[in-house]
Each structure stands twice: as C-alpha cells, then as structure tokens.
N, C-alpha and C positions, 0 to 999 in steps of 0.2 A: 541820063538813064530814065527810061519809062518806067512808072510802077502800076502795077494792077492791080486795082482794090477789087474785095468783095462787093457782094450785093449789099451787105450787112455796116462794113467798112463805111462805104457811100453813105448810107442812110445816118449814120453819126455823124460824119464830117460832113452832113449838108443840115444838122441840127448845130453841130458847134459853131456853125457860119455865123447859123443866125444866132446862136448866145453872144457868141463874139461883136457883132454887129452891134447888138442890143448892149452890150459893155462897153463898145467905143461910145456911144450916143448917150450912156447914163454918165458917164466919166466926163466927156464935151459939157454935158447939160448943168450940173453937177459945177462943176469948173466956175460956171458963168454965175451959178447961184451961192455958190459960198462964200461964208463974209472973214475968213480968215485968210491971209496971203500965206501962209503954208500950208495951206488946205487946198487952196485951188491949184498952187506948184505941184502938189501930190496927186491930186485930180488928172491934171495936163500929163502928168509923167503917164500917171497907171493908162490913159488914155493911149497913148500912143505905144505903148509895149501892150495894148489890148488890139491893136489895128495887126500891130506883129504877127500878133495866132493866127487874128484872121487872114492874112498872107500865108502863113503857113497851111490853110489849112485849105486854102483856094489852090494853092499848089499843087497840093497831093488832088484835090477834084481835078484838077488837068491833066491828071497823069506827072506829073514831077516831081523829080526829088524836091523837099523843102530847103530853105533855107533857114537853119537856126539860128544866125547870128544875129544878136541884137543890135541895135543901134545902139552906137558909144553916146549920144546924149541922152535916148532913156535911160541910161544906166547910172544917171549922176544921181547924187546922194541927196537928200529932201533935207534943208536950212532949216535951222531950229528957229522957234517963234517966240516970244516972251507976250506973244499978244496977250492979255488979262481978257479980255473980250471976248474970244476963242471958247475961254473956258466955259462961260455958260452957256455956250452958244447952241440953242434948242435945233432951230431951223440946221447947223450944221453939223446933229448931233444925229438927227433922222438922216441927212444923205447920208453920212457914214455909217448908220448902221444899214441900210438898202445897201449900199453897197457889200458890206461886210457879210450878209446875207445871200444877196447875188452871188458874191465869190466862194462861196461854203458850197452853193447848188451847181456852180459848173463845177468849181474843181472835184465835188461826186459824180457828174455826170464822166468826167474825163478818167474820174479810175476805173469805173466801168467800162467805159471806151477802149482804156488800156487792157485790160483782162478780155478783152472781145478780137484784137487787132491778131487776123493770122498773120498783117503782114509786118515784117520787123522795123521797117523803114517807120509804117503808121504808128507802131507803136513807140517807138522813140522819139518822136515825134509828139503823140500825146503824153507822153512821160515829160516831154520839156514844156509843154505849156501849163502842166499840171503842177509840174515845181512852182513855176511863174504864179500862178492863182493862190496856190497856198504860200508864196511871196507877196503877193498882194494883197491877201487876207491879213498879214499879219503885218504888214505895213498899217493898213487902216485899223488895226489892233492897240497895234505900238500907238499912234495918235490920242486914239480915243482913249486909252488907258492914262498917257500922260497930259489930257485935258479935262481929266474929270469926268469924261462920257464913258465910260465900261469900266466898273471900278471890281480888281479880283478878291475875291474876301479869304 
C-alpha cells in the first residue's frame, strides 16, 4: 500500500533521517571507544535497532508502508559485567551520558512528530520508535546507575 504524507509529515521524517543517521554513527563510534565489554555490546545492540528507525522512516519517504519488526538479535538481552574498571570509567561515563542526552532530544522530537502526523500509519510509526528511544534511554540509565555514573538520591 502507498501512503501519502503531508508537506509537514516529509519535513519531520527527513529530520528524523538525519537524527537517526547521526545515532547510528554515535552508537558505531561509541562502540569502538568504550573500554568496558558490556558497554560496547550495548553500544552495537542500540546501534543497530537505531539503523531500524532509520529504515523505517526511509520507508514511509518512499511512499510505503513501514516495517516494524525488529530484528530477533537486536532484541537480545545485554550480559552483566562484574568489570571493577567500568566503574570509574570517566571517558565511558561522558559517551553514556551524550548518548543519554541525544536520546531525551529525539525521543522529544518524536512526540512532537506524533502529535503532528495527520496520517495514522506515520503516526504509529513514530509512536514505535519513540517507545524504542525512551527504551534506549533507559537502558543506558539502567548502566550508568549500576556503574556508579548517575547516582538517584
């Protein structure tokens, strides 16, 4: 089925391109520089369920329906780390919070998005990648809370 975006629709979804883009290539980048092995597994994962939106969202710019299905191996669960080293780990304390950061500004940008979409397809659409972000917020949440980086008082 073809879908017809707005004039307004288009102008979001060729902004989420590029945030998405920009989240595949911090999470790659990210990946390669962190010094904890369950940080870069978490990296590589949010990396590739961040390539997903961006398919999804290049879809609907072509006129098609999306595809929401995620792939069964981003969807495995992140191995706990006993690394001691982790824990003060400064340099991997700043990408997780950029990242954690990053993820707060798209998934605002996408409730926006949602409240704008006349059409229903776009909108369910940005409603599942906005779950996903504020999933991936709180993933690198969960982290940084149980390494010492973002302590709740």
């Amino acid at each position: 089925m073809q879908i017809q975006l707005s004039q307004k629709e288009r102008m979001f979804l060729e902004d989420g391109k590029l945030q998405e883009e920009i989240c595949v290539q911090k999470y790659k980048n990210y990946s390669q520089q962190a010094q904890d092995p369950q940080l870069k597994q978490l990296f590589n994962r949010l990396s590739g369920e961040e390539q997903h939106h961006y398919d999804i969202i290049n879809q609907m710019l072509q006129g098609q329906q999306p595809n929401l299905a995620h792939n069964q191996q981003a969807q495995q669960p992140m191995t706990q780390s006993t690394s001691q080293g982790a824990i003060n780990n400064q340099h991997d304390k700043i990408l997780c919070s950029d990242l954690l950061s990053t993820e707060k500004y798209v998934s605002g940008t996408y409730d926006i998005d949602i409240f704008e979409s006349a059409n229903p397809i776009v909108r369910q659409a940005m409603q599942h990648i906005q779950k996903d972000e504020q999933k991936h917020g709180e993933e690198l949440f969960n982290y940084m809370n149980s390494h010492g980086m973002y302590n709740v008082q």
